[in-house]
Structure formats: structure tokens, C-alpha cells
C-alpha positions as CSV (number, residue, x, y, z in Angstrom):
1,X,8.4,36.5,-1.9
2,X,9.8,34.4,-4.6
3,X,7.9,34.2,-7.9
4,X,4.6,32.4,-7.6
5,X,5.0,30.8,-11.2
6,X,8.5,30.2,-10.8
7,X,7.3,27.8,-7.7
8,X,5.0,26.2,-9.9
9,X,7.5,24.9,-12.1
10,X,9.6,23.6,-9.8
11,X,7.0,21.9,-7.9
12,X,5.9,20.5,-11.7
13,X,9.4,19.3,-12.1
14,X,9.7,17.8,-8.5
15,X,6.0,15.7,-9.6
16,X,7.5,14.5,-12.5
17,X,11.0,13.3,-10.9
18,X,9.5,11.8,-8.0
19,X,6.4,10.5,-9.7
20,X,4.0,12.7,-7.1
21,X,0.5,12.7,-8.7
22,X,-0.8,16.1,-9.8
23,X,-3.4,17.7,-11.8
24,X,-1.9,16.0,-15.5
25,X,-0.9,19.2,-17.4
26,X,-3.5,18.5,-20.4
27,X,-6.2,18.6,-17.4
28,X,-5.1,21.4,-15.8
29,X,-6.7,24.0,-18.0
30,X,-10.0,22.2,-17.2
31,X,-9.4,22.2,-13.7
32,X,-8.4,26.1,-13.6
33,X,-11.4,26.8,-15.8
34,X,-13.4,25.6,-13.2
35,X,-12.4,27.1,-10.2
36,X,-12.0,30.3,-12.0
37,X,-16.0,29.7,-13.1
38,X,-17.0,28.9,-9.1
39,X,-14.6,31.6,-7.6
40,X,-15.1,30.0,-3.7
41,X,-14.5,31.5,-0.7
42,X,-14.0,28.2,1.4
43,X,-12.5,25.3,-0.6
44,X,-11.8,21.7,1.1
45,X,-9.3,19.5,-1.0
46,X,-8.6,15.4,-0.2
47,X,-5.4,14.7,-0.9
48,X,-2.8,17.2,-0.8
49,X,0.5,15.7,-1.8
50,X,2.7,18.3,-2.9
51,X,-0.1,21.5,-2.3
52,X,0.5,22.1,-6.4
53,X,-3.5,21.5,-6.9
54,X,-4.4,23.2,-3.5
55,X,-2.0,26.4,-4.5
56,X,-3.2,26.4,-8.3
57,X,-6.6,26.8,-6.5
58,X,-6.1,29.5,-4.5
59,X,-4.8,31.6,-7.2
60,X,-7.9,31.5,-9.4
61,X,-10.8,31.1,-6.3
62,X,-12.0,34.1,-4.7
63,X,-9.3,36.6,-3.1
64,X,-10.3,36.1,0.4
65,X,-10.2,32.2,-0.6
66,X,-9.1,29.8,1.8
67,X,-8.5,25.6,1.8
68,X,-8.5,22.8,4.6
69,X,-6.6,20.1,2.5
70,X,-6.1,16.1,3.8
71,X,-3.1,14.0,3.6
72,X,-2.3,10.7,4.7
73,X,0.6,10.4,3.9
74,X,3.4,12.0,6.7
75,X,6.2,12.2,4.0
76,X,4.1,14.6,1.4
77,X,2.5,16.7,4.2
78,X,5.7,17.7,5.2
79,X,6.6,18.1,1.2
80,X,3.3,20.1,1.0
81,X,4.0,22.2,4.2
82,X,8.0,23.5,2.6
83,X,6.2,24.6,-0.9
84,X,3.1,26.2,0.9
85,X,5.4,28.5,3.1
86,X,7.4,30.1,0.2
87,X,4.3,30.5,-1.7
88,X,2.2,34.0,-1.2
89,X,-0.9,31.7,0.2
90,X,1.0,30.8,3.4
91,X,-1.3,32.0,5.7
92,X,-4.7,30.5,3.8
93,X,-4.4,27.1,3.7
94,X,-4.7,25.0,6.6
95,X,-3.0,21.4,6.9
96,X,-4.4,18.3,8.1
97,X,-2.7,15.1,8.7
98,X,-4.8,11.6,8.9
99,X,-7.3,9.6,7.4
100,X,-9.3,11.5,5.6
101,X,-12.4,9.0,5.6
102,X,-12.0,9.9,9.2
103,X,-11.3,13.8,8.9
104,X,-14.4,14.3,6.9
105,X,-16.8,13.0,9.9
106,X,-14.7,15.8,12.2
107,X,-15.0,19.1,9.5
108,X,-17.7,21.6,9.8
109,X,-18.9,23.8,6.4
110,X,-20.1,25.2,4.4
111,X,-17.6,24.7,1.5
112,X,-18.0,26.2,-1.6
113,X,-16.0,23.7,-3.9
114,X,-14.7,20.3,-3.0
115,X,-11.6,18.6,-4.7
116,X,-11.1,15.5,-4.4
117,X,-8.0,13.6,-5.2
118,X,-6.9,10.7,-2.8
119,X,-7.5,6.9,-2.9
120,X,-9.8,6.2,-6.2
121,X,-11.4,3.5,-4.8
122,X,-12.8,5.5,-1.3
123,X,-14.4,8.2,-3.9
124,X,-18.0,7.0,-2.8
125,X,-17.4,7.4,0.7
126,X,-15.9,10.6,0.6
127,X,-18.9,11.7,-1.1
128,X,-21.2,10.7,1.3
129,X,-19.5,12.4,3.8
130,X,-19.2,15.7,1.8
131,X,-22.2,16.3,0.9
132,X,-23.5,17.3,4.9
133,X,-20.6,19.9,4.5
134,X,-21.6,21.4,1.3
135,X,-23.1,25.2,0.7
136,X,-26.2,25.6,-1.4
137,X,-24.4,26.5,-4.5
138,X,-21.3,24.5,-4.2
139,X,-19.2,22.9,-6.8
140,X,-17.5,19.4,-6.3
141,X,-14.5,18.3,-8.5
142,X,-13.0,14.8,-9.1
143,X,-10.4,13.8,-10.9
144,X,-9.2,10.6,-12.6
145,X,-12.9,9.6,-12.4
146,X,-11.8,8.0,-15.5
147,X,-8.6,5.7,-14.5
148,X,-6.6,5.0,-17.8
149,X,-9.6,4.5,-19.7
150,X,-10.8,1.8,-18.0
151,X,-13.7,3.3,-16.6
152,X,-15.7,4.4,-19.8
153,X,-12.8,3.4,-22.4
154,X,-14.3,0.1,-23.5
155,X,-10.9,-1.7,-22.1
156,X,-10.8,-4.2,-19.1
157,X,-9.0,-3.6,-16.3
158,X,-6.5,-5.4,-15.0
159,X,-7.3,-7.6,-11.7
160,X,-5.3,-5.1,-9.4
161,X,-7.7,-2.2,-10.8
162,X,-11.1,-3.7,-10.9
163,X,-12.5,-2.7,-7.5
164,X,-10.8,1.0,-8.3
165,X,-13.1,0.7,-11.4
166,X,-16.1,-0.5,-9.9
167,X,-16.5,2.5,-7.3
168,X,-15.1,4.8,-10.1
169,X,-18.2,4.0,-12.0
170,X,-20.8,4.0,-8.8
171,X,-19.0,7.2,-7.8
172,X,-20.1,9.0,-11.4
173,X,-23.3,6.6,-11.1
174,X,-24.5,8.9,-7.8
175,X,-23.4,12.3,-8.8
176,X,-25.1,12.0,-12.2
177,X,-28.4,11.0,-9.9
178,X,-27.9,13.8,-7.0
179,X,-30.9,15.6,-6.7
180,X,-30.4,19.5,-7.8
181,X,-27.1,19.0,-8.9
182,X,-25.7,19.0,-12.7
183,X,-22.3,16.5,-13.6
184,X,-20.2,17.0,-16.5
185,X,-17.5,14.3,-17.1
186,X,-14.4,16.3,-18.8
187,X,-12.3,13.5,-20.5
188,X,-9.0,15.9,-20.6
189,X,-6.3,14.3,-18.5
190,X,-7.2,11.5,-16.9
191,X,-11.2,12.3,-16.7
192,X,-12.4,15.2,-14.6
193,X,-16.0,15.1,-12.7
194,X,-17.3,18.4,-12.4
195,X,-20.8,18.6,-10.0
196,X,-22.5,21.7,-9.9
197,X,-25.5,22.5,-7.0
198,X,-27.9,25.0,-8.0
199,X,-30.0,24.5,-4.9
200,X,-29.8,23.3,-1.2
201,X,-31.9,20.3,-1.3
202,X,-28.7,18.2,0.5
């Protein structure tokens, strides 16, 4: 088995070269903090790309951990698929290709923490369609909740970006207002939502 950090890098390197969206490296602390903080046994991830954020997971979740991640995209799953077999997590996570609006409705939970990180502007959605699959004390993550700034920065968005923005902002609007649950905002990176449930009232 080839060293796990060593992977890392390379997969870091290939993200930057290809411009592949990952965890930005001045949010990644955040994000390891807080999957080191839930330590879940049964993680669910929306959006694999590469499988950096799905691997960087599984090294700091419980050791018995395992993640159902969703990719749309044909190309990265098959990116995804190479780096997860040389990693030491082979055998724990489990791939699936489609839609994931559509792949939610077909999952059974409980899941301890979700991550999600696919198409900004479906972030309500996916919500609603998590929450039936959530364990009592379970964690949700999303990132670039913020978007460049133009979420909570002060700065209008371009045209291209205002719907993006606009469910951004109702997606941090609901999980501030979820019954029994507790959001933090982190604004390392690119703006990291952090929901925590402290009791099943979903």
C-alpha cells in the first residue's frame, strides 16, 4: 500500500492542474476538525469528484467508518474510482453514479454526517431530501455556502451567479431555523456550514 499522504498530494496537485474543486486548503482544517469532532460511523457525501474530500474523511471519522458518495459526472467517477483503489479505504466507500437529486429519494440511513458538495444552487433540495435519512445526532456539512463572498460579503453578484446566491442564502436561511439543530457558518475557505442535531425531532 503506497503512502496515504503521499496520495493526498498528488491528488492536491492533480485538483489544482485540472482545476477539480476540493476542500480549498485554508478550509480544510475546518473541515477535518469537524469530522474529527463527529467521528461517524456511516457518512454520505454529494459530490465526489476526485474522492480527496470523501478519503480526507475516512481518515479522521470513526475506524469502522464507511461513505456512499454521488457523482454526476462519468469522467470524475471514474477519476474518483483510480485514487480510491490505491488508497487504504478501498473497501469502505461505495460509488454511485447519477443524479444525485435522484439518488437521495433511493438511499436508506441512518447517516451520521452528511457532506455536501455538488451543484450550489440544488443545496435546498438536497436538504430536504437528507434530512428523512439523518440519525438522531447527526452532523451535516456544506461548503461554499458562502460563494466568493457574494453570499454574506456585501458584494453583488454577477447575473450568471444570482440564482446560486439566492438558494445559497435560503439554504443557510432553513438550517439556521431547523428545529433541534445548532448551524455555525465557518468563513475559512470559501464558507463552511456546519449543522449539528442534538435530538431526533426530524
Amino acid at each position: 500500500m503506497e503512502d496515504f499522504d503521499q496520495l493526498l498530494r498528488e491528488m492536491e496537485a492533480f485538483a489544482e492542474k485540472q482545476h477539480v474543486p476540493i476542500i480549498w486548503e485554508s478550509g480544510r482544517q475546518a473541515f477535518i476538525d469537524a469530522v474529527d469532532e463527529a467521528k461517524p460511523h456511516r457518512i454520505l457525501e454529494i459530490g465526489t469528484a476526485i474522492g480527496y474530500s470523501a478519503l480526507l474523511m475516512l481518515a479522521h471519522a470513526a475506524e469502522d467508518a464507511e461513505i456512499t458518495t454521488l457523482e454526476l459526472s462519468p469522467e470524475r467517477y471514474e477519476q474518483a474510482k483510480a485514487y480510491i483503489a490505491r488508497s487504504p479505504y478501498a473497501g469502505r466507500v461505495h460509488q454511485l453514479l447519477g443524479d444525485a437529486g435522484e439518488l437521495l429519494t433511493q438511499l436508506d440511513g441512518p447517516y451520521d454526517l452528511v457532506f455536501i458538495d455538488a451543484a450550489k444552487g440544488q443545496y435546498p433540495d438536497y436538504l430536504h431530501k437528507v434530512l428523512p435519512l439523518l440519525a438522531p445526532d447527526a452532523v451535516i456539512l456544506a461548503d461554499n455556502v458562502l460563494f466568493r463572498g457574494y453570499v454574506r460579503g456585501g458584494i453583488q453578484a454577477p447575473r450568471r451567479f444570482r440564482t446560486i446566491v439566492k438558494r445559497l442564502r435560503a439554504y443557510i436561511d432553513e438550517v439556521e431555523h431547523l428545529p433541534g439543530a445548532e448551524t455555525e457558518i465557518l468563513e475559512h475557505g470559501d464558507g463552511l456550514a456546519m449543522t449539528r442535531f442534538r435530538r431526533n425531532n426530524l
